[in-house]
C-alpha positions in Angstrom: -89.5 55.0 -2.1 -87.7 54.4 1.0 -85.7 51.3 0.8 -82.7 49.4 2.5 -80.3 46.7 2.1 -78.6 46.8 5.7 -78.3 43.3 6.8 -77.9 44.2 10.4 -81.4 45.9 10.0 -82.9 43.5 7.7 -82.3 40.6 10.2 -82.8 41.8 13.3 -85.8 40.6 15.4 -87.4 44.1 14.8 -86.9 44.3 10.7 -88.8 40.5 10.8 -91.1 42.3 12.7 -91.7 45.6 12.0 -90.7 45.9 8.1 -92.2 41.9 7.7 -88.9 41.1 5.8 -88.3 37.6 5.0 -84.9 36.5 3.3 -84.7 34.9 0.5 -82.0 32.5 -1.0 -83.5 32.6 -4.5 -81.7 34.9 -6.6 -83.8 36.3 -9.9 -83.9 34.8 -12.9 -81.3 37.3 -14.4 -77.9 39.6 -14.0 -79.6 42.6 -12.1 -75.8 44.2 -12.5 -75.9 43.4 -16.2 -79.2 45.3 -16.2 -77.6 47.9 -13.7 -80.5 47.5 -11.6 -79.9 47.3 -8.1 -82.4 45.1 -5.6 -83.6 45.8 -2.3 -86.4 45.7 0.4 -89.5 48.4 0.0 -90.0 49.4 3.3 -93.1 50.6 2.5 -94.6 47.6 0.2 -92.5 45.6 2.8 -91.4 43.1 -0.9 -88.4 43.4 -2.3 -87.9 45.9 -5.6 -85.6 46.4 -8.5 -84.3 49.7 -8.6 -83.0 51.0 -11.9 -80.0 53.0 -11.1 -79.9 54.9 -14.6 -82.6 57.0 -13.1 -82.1 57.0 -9.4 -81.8 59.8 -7.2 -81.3 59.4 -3.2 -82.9 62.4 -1.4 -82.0 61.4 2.1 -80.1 58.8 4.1 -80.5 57.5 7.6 -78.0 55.4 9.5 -79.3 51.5 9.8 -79.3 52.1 14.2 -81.5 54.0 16.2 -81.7 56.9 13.7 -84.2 54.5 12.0 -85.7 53.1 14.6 -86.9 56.4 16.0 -87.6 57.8 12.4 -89.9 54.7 11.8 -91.1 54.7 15.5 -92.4 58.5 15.2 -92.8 59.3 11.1 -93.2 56.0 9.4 -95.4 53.6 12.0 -98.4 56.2 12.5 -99.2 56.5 8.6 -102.3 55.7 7.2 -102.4 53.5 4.0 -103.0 57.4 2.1 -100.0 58.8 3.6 -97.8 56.0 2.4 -99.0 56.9 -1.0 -98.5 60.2 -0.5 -95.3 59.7 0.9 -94.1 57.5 -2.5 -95.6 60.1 -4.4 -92.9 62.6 -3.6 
């Protein structure tokens, strides 16, 4: 899964259009802290996910700038519907 929840990158004109995020003001139906589960935006589904953060492990972090940018420009951009699957499948 590669997932954020950087506002600045969210927001901006390219996360509307390149990651098809859309805000929301309707919080779930329950305490997601109670649950420890933490939400955020799927890059890849491009919907917004529950993570559970009993089992969570981050592999890799890039800055919410340019970093991305590029790394979705070159890596993320070009893949085919298979190597998004592929890519989750890790």
């Amino acid at each position: 899964m590669l997932c954020t929840n950087s506002a600045a990158l969210l927001f901006s004109v390219k996360g509307e259009m390149a990651l098809n995020f859309r805000g929301t003001n309707n919080p779930p139906e329950y305490n997601p802290a109670q649950k420890n589960l933490l939400i955020t935006w799927d890059i890849l589904m491009q919907d917004y996910r529950s993570i559970n953060l009993d089992s969570c492990q981050v592999i890799t972090v890039i800055p919410a700038n340019d970093q991305f940018w590029n790394y979705f420009t070159e890596k993320l951009a070009p893949m085919s519907p298979q190597d998004k699957l592929a890519f989750m499948d890790m």
